[in-house]
C-alpha positions as CSV (number, residue, x, y, z in Angstrom):
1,X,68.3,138.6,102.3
2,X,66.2,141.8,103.5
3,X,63.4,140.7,100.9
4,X,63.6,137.2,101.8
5,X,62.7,137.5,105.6
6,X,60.4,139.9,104.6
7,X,58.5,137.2,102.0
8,X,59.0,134.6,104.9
9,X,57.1,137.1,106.9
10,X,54.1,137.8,105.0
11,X,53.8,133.7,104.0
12,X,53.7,133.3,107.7
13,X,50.8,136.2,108.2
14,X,49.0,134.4,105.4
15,X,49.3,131.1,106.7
16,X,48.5,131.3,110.6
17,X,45.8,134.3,111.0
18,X,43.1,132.4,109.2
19,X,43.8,129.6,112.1
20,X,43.1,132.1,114.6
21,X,39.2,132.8,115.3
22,X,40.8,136.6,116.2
23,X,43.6,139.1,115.0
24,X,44.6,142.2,116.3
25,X,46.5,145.0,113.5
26,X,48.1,147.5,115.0
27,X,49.5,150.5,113.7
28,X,52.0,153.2,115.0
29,X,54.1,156.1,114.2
30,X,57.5,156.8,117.1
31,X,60.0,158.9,118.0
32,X,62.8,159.1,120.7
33,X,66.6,159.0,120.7
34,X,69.4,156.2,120.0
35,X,71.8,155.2,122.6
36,X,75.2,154.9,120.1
37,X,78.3,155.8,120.6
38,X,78.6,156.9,116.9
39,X,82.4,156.6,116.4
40,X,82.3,152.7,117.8
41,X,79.9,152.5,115.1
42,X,81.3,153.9,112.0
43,X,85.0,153.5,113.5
44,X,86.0,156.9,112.9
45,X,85.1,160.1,114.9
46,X,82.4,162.0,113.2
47,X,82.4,165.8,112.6
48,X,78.8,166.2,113.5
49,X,75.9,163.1,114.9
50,X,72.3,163.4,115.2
51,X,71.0,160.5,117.9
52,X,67.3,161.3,117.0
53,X,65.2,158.3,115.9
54,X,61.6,158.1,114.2
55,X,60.1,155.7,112.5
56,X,56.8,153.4,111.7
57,X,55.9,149.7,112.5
58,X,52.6,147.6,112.0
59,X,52.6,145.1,114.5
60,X,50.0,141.5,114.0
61,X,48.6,139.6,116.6
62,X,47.2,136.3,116.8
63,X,44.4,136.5,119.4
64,X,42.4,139.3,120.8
65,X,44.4,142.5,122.5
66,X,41.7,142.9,123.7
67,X,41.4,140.3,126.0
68,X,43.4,140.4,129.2
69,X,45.8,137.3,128.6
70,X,48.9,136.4,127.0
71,X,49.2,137.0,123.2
72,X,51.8,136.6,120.8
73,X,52.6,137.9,117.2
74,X,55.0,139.7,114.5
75,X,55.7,142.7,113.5
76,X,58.0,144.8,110.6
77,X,58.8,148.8,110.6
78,X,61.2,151.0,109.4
79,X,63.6,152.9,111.7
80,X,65.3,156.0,111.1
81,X,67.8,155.2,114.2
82,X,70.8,158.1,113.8
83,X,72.6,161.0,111.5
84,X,76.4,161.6,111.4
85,X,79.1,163.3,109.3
86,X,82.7,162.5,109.0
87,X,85.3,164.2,107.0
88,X,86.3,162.7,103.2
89,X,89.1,164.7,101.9
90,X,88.3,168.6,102.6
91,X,84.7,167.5,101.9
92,X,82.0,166.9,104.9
93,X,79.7,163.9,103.6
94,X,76.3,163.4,105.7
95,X,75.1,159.6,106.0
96,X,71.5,158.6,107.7
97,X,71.7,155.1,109.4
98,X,68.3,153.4,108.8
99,X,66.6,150.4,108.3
100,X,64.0,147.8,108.6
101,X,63.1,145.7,111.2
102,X,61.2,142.3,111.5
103,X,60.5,140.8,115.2
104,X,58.3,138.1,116.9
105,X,56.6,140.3,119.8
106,X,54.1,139.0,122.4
107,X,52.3,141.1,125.7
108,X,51.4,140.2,129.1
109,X,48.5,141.9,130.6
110,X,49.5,143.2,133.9
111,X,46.7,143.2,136.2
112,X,43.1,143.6,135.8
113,X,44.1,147.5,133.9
114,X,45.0,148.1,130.2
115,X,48.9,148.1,130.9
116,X,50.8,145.5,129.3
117,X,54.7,144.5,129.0
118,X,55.7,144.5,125.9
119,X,59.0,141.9,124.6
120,X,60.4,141.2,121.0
121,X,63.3,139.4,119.3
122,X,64.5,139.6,115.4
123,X,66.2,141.7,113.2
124,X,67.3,144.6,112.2
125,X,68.3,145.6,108.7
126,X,71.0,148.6,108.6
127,X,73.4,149.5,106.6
128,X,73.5,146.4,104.2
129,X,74.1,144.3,107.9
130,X,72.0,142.3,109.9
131,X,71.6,143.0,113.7
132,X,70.1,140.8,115.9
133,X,67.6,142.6,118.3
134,X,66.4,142.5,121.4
135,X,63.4,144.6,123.1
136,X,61.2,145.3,125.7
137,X,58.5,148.3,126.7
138,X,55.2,148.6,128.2
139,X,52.0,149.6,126.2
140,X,49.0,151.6,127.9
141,X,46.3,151.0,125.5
142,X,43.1,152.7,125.8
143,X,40.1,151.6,125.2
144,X,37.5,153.8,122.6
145,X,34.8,151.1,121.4
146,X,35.0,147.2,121.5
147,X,37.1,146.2,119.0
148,X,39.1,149.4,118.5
149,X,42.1,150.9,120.9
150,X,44.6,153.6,120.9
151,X,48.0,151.6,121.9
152,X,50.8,154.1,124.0
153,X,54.0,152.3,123.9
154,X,57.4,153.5,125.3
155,X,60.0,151.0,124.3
156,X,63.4,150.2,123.9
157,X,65.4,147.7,121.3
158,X,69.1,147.0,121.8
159,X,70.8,146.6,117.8
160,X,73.6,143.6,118.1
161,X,75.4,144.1,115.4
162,X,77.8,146.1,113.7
163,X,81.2,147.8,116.0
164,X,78.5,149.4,118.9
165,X,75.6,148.5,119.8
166,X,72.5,150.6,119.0
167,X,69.7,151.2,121.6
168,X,66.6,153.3,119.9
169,X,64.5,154.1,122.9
170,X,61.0,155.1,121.3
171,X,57.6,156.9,122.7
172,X,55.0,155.5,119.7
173,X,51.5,155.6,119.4
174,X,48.6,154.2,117.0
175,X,45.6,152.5,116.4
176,X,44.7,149.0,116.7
177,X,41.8,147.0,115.7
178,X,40.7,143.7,116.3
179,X,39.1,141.8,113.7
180,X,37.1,137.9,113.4
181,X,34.7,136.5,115.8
């Protein structure tokens, strides 16, 4: 299933950038802390819990982020969202809850600056589930030559899936680059 959205994803990257007379890649690397309440999650109490979250995501545009206006696009990480350990038998077994993620995004300029809001909807693959996902942030991204930028995001995604909900809330930052005419 994970693959298959994945595939559907790249066929759609392939398909619709070449329509577009611009495309803007970005890249970033984040970390922050999940919202869970870990035993709604696992349904058990856990011995120990880790609620810090890193990860990586490559986000694609279809127009100029350049530009001041509306733009929409996709994007597909990986997510490091939480640690815990419960108890099996006298023995304490550690599990990592992680996962990919695949979302349509889109940003809306807010003034004449380079602050934008930032909203996404998809999926989150965790723990052999699927979550549907919800998110929102705002991006400061600062300008260092005419088709390059250094994007500073703070953002949050709400995980629906699963016993708990998850909220990662994530400080990320990158590169992104504009490319075409």
């Amino acid at each position: 299933m994970r693959s298959s959205i994945m595939a559907l994803a790249a066929l759609a990257l392939v398909a619709v950038g070449p329509a577009r007379a611009q495309t803007t890649v970005e890249l970033h690397g984040s970390f922050g802390i999940t919202q869970v309440d870990v035993a709604d999650w696992i349904g058990e109490e856990p011995v120990g819990k880790d609620e810090a979250t890193s990860g990586v995501h490559a986000q694609l545009f279809f127009g100029s982020a350049v530009e001041r206006r509306p733009i929409f696009g996709i994007e597909a990480g990986y997510q490091y969202l939480f640690f815990y350990e419960v108890m099996d038998g006298a023995s304490v077994v550690e599990r990592n809850v992680d996962g990919l993620r695949a979302m349509g995004v889109g940003r809306l300029p807010i003034g004449d600056g380079e602050v934008f809001l930032e909203g996404a909807a998809g999926a989150y693959f965790v723990d052999g589930t699927t979550a549907a996902a919800v998110g929102g942030g705002v991006v400061l991204a600062i300008n260092v030559g005419r088709t390059v930028r250094i994007p500073i995001k703070l953002r949050g995604d709400v995980l629906l899936g699963g016993n708990a909900p998850a909220v990662p809330i994530m400080a990320s930052g990158g590169v992104s680059v504009v490319f075409g005419s």
